[in-house]
Each structure stands twice: as structure tokens, then as C-alpha cells.
C-alpha positions in Angstrom: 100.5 97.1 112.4 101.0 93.3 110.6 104.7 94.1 111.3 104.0 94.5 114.5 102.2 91.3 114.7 104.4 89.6 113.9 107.4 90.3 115.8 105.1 90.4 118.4 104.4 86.2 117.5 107.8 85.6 117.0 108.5 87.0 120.2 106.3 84.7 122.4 106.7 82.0 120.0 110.8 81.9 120.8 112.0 84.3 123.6 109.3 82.7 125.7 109.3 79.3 124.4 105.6 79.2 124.1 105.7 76.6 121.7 101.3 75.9 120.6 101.2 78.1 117.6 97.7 76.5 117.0 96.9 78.4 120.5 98.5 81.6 119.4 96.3 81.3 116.5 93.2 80.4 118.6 93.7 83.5 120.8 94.2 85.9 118.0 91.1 84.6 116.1 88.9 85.0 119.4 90.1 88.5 120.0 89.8 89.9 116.4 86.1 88.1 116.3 85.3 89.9 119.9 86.7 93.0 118.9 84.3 92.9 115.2 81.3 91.7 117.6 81.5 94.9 119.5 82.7 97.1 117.0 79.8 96.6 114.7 77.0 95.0 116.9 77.7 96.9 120.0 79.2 100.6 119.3 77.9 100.2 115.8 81.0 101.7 114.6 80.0 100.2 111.1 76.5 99.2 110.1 75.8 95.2 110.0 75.3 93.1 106.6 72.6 91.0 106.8 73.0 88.0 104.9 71.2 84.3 105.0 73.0 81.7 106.7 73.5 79.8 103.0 75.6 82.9 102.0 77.4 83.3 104.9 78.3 79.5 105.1 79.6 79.5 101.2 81.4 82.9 100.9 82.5 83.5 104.6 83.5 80.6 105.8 85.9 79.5 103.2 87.8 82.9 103.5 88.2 82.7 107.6 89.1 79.1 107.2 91.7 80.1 105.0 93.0 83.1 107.1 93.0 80.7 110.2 95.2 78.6 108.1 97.3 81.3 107.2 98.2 82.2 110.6 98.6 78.9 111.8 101.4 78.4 109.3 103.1 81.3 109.5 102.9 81.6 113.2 104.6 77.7 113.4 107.0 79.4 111.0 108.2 81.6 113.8 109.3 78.9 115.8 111.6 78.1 113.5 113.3 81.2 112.6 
């Protein structure tokens, strides 16, 4: 599936000369957060953690920050190769 991904990136980031990797990044951050909204709040696929909003800011957040980042440089990468 990350394979996937990413040819998938590379593709729109050089055959169609989409060239806002931030965007690309933007989009696939707003669909996988939809997509965990439903999944666990809506079809209850998995049960919800409950967690105060001190934990979530220090453990959470520094881990999707990260991720975004991740993506963002890798998918800028892809214009490139």
C-alpha cells in the first residue's frame, strides 16, 4: 500500500505537473483524519481512547507534526526525481 502511495505522489507530482507538494500533503492529511473520524467515531470499527487534552497536546501532536513533515519532504522529493 505505501508503495502505492507513493508512485501514486510521484505520479501527480510530475506527469501532471501539479507542483504544491504542501497541498498534496494537505489533502492526504485531511483524508486519512476523515477516514480515522469515521472509522472510530462513526462505524466504531475500533473503540475510542479517551485522553485529556494535556496528553493529547504533548504525545500526539508532536508525532502528527512530525509525520506531516515527513510527507511534505518526501512528497517535494518527488518532484525532483
Amino acid at each position: 500500500l505505501s508503495a502505492g502511495v507513493i508512485l501514486f505522489n510521484k505520479y501527480i507530482l510530475s506527469v501532471y505537473g501539479f507542483p504544491f507538494p504542501i497541498a498534496l500533503t494537505m489533502i492526504h492529511m485531511s483524508f486519512c483524519s476523515m477516514l480515522a473520524f469515521v472509522l472510530v467515531r462513526v462505524a466504531k470499527v475500533v473503540p475510542g481512547a479517551s485522553m485529556s487534552k494535556e496528553t493529547y497536546v504533548q504525545k500526539i501532536t508532536p508525532i502528527a507534526a512530525l509525520f506531516a513533515l515527513s510527507l511534505w519532504c518526501s512528497n517535494s522529493a518527488y518532484i525532483y526525481l
